[in-house]
Structures are given as C-alpha cells and as structure tokens.
C-alpha positions, -999 to +999 in steps of 0.1 A: -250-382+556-248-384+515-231-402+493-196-386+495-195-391+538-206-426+529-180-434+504-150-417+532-168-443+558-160-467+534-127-463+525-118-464+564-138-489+579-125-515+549-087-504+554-094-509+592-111-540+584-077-559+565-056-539+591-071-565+618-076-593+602-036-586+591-032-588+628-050-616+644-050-641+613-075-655+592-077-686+617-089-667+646-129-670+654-150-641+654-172-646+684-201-621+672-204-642+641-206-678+662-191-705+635-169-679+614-128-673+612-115-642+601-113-659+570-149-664+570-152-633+575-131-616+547-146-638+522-181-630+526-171-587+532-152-590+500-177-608+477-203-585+488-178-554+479-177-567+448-212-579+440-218-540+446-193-530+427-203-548+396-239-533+399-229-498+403-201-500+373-227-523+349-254-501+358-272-537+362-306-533+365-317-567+380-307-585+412-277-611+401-287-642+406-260-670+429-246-684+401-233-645+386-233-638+424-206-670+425-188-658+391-188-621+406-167-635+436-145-657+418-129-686+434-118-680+472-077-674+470-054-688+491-049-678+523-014-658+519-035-639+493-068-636+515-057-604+531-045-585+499-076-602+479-096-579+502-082-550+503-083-551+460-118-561+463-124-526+487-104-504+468-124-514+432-151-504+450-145-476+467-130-462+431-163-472+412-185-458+441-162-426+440-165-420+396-200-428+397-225-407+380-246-393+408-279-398+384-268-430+377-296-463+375-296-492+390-307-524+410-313-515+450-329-533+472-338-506+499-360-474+494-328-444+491-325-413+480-303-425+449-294-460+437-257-445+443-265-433+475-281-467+486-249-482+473-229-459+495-245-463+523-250-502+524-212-509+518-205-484+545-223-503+569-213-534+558-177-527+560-180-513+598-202-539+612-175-565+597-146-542+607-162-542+642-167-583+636-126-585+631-119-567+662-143-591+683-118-616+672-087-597+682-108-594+716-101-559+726-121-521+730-137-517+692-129-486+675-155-459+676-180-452+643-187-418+651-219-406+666-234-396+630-226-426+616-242-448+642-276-426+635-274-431+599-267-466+605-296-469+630-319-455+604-313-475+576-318-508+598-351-495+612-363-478+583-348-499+556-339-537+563-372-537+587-396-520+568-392-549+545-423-579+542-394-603+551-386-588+584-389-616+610-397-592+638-431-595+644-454-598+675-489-612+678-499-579+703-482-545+691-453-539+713-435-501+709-396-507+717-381-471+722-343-464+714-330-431+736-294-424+725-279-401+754-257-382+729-280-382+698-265-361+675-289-350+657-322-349+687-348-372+689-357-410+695-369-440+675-399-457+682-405-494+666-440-503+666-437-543+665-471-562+652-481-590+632-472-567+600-433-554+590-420-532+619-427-494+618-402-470+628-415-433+639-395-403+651-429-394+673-433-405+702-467-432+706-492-432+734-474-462+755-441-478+746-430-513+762-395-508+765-372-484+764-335-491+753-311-463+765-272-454+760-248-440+739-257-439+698-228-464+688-236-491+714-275-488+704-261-495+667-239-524+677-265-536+701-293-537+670-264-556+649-264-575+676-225-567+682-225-557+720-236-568+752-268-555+765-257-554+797-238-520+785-270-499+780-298-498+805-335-515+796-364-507+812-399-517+806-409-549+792-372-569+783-392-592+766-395-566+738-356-566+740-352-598+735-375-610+708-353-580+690-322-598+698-341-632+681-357-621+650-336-596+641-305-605+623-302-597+584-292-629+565-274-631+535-289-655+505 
C-alpha cells in the first residue's frame, strides 16, 4: 500500500469513526480502551489528526513538544460539538495529506518510505483501530479492514513501533512468536524474535519458534492491538509467548 490507498483508508475509517460515535453517544464506554467514553475516545483520535496535520502542512521538522501539542488541540468543545469537532479535525487532515508534496520534509517518528507516506499510513491506522474502539462500545460484529490493510497494518506494528529501543516486549531467553494468517494476501508469515534487545521481525522462517498464532489477517491485527479475543484464533506452542505479547505490548501516547 502507498500513500494514496493510505489516505482512502483514511478518509473511511474516520467518517466511520464519527458515524458510531454519532450512534452510541459520547457517554458510552469503550471496553477495549478500559477507563475511556466515546468521548475519550474522539478527543484523543482528533488531536492526534491534527497534531499530524500541522506537521505535514508546516513542514515542521522537530517533534512538538505538549504544550504546542496542547495549543495544536485547542480546548476540548462541548459535547453537542464533539462529534462535528471530529469530523473537521479528519477532514483538515485528510485534505492536507491529499495536496501534499510527495517529496515533502518532515518530522517522523518511524523508518518509512516518505515522511508523507509515514503520515499516511500512521493516521490510517490510527483512525481504524479507534473506528474499531467505537464499535466495541456500540457492542456489535466490527466492520472489516480489508485483508491488505490488516498486512500493512501488521507490518508497521512489528517492523515499526517494535523495532523501536522503547519497545517493552522483551524476554530474558529469546522466544520466536510466529503469526500464520490463513488468507494472507500477499504469502508468507511473520516471525518475532523476542530477547532482551527491541523485537525483530523476519519474513524467514527461524530454526525453532515458541508459539505459533494462527487465523484470519484482520483478527491477527486486532488481536496485536490487542482489540479481539484470543480465544478467536488458535495458539499453539508455548502461550506464554502469547501472553507476555498481550502485556508489554500496547503503544502509549505521551
């Protein structure tokens, strides 16, 4: 996927995103986010849309700090304005994302292609995992990704946000955790070498792998964002490697 796919993932997942949070309210709690409303939820997805969106269109070329992060966002609105506040906040992006120069330079904070392509992608993936977060609250079947999406997706988790020195997935022995998606789209497995150092992701397979994590590519995304039940793929091996996953693994915002 390149920029342009990412950018029409984007546009859809954030106008699904309002579309649900329209329907079950901003007072409804999102049980994959324990602690967080909707309106939790909206706030956070829509200061992030535009912390991005200020980079890309200022070209900055350093990481804003909280307090521009906290002038970026503006004050919270009220909550009969929440909704709308949102959908202004994904439609500046989307627009900035969409006239960008594709040569364009500026701050990222994951190894990509392009600074506009990182962009992309990230705000993609942000908006889907939060779309998906909405319809946990509305408590019924979440709305597919797509099969290519859910690849890229798992990539740029494993190869991006873990590759990093402040991944807290580590192990004292290496452990190999295997991910088999039954419908890959595009062939192939990921292997995650887990050791004292930042996880390694390889598309080869190792001499020995602990556990093995099988099912269809969108649950084995949701299931890394921690956004589905386990008990919908099948594990075998060592669930210990599984679970320290499940413990160490979530992304947090500063």
């Amino acid at each position: 996927m390149g920029a342009v796919e990412h950018i029409v993932a984007l546009r859809r997942e954030g106008a699904l995103l309002a579309e649900v949070a329209d329907e079950v309210g901003l007072s409804a709690p999102v049980p994959t986010c324990p602690g967080w409303t909707v309106r939790d939820l909206l706030w956070h997805t829509g200061t992030v849309h535009r912390w991005a969106k200020t980079i890309v269109e200022e070209r900055r070329t350093g990481e804003p700090g909280a307090a521009e992060l906290s002038r970026i966002a503006g004050p919270i609105p009220d909550p009969e304005l929440l909704v709308e506040w949102y959908r202004e906040s994904h439609r500046q992006l989307v627009r900035v994302l969409a006239d960008a120069d594709p040569a364009l330079e500026c701050w990222h904070f994951l190894r990509a292609t392009s600074p506009l392509e990182f962009w992309a992608r990230r705000q993609a993936h942000e908006a889907a995992i939060h779309r998906v977060d909405a319809e946990s609250a509305r408590g019924d079947e979440i709305s597919p990704v797509g099969d290519l999406f859910a690849a890229d997706g798992i990539d740029e988790l494993l190869n991006g946000f873990h590759s990093r020195s402040r991944s807290r997935v580590r192990s004292a022995t290496e452990r190999v955790l295997r991910l088999h998606a039954t419908d890959h789209p595009t062939g192939g497995d990921w292997y995650l070498l887990i050791s004292p150092d930042p996880p390694v992701c390889s598309n080869t397979p190792p001499a020995h792998v602990d556990c093995t994590l099988t099912g269809p590519v969108e649950l084995l995304y949701l299931a890394l964002w921690n956004r589905c039940r386990v008990d919908d793929l099948t594990v075998s091996g060592d669930a210990s490697v599984l679970k320290l996953w499940q413990e160490t693994s979530a992304i947090e915002w500063d």
